[in-house]
N, C-alpha and C positions, 0 to 999 in steps of 0.2 A: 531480534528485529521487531519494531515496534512497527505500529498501524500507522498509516495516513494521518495527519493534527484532524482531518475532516470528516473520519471514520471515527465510529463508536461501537461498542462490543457489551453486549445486556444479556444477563443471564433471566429466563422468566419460568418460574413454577406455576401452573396455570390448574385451577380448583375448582370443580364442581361435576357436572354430566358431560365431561370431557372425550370420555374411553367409550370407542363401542358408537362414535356417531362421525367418525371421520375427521373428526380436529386435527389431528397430525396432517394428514393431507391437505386439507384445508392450509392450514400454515407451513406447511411448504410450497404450496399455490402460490399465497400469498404473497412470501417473501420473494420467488423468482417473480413477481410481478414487478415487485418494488425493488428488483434487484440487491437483494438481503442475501447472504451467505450466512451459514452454520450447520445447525442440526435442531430435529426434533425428537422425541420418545415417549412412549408411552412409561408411568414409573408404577409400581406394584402397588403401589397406596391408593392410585385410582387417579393422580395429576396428570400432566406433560410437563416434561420440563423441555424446554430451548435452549439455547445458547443462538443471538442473532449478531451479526457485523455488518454495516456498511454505512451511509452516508447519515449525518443525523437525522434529517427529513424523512427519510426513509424507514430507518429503526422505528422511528416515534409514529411512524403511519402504520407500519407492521405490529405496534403495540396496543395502537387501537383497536386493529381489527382484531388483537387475540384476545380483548376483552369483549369480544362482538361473539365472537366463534363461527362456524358451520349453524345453520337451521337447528338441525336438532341439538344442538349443544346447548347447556347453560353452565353459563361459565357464572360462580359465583365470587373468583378472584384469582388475577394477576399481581403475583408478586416477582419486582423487579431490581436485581441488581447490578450493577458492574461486572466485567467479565474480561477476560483477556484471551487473547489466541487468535492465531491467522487461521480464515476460511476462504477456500475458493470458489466453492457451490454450496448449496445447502441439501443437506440427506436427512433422511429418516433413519434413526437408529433403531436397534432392536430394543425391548423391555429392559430395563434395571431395575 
């Protein structure tokens, strides 16, 4: 079962003083603002990675703000690509 033609699905690894200032919560805030479905996580190497879906306007507004981050964050890079999968809400995963 594929997405909506007006859904889109983006995977983002997100790099810098990310871990340890709230960024997951943060972009999970985020994305139920802008009504965004997925996941977030923190990864062992010190990024986040996402997985986000939902309308494009949307995704692309939730991408800016993960290059903004939380206050204390500094985010030195969002790298984004293509993704697939059906989400119904967005979570916080555990560590990978």
């Amino acid at each position: 079962m594929c997405a909506p033609p007006d859904m889109i699905t983006r995977h983002l690894i997100v790099t810098g003083r990310v871990q340890g200032v709230g960024y997951r919560y943060y972009l999970a805030y985020k994305a139920r603002q802008f009504q965004v479905s997925g996941w977030v996580r923190n990864r062992t190497d010190g990024s986040v990675e996402a997985v986000i879906q939902g309308v494009r306007e949307n995704v692309e507004a939730l991408i800016v703000r993960a290059h903004r981050g939380p206050p204390k964050a500094a985010v030195d890079r969002v790298i984004v690509n293509e993704a697939t999968g059906q989400f119904t809400d967005f979570s916080t995963r555990p560590t990978t």
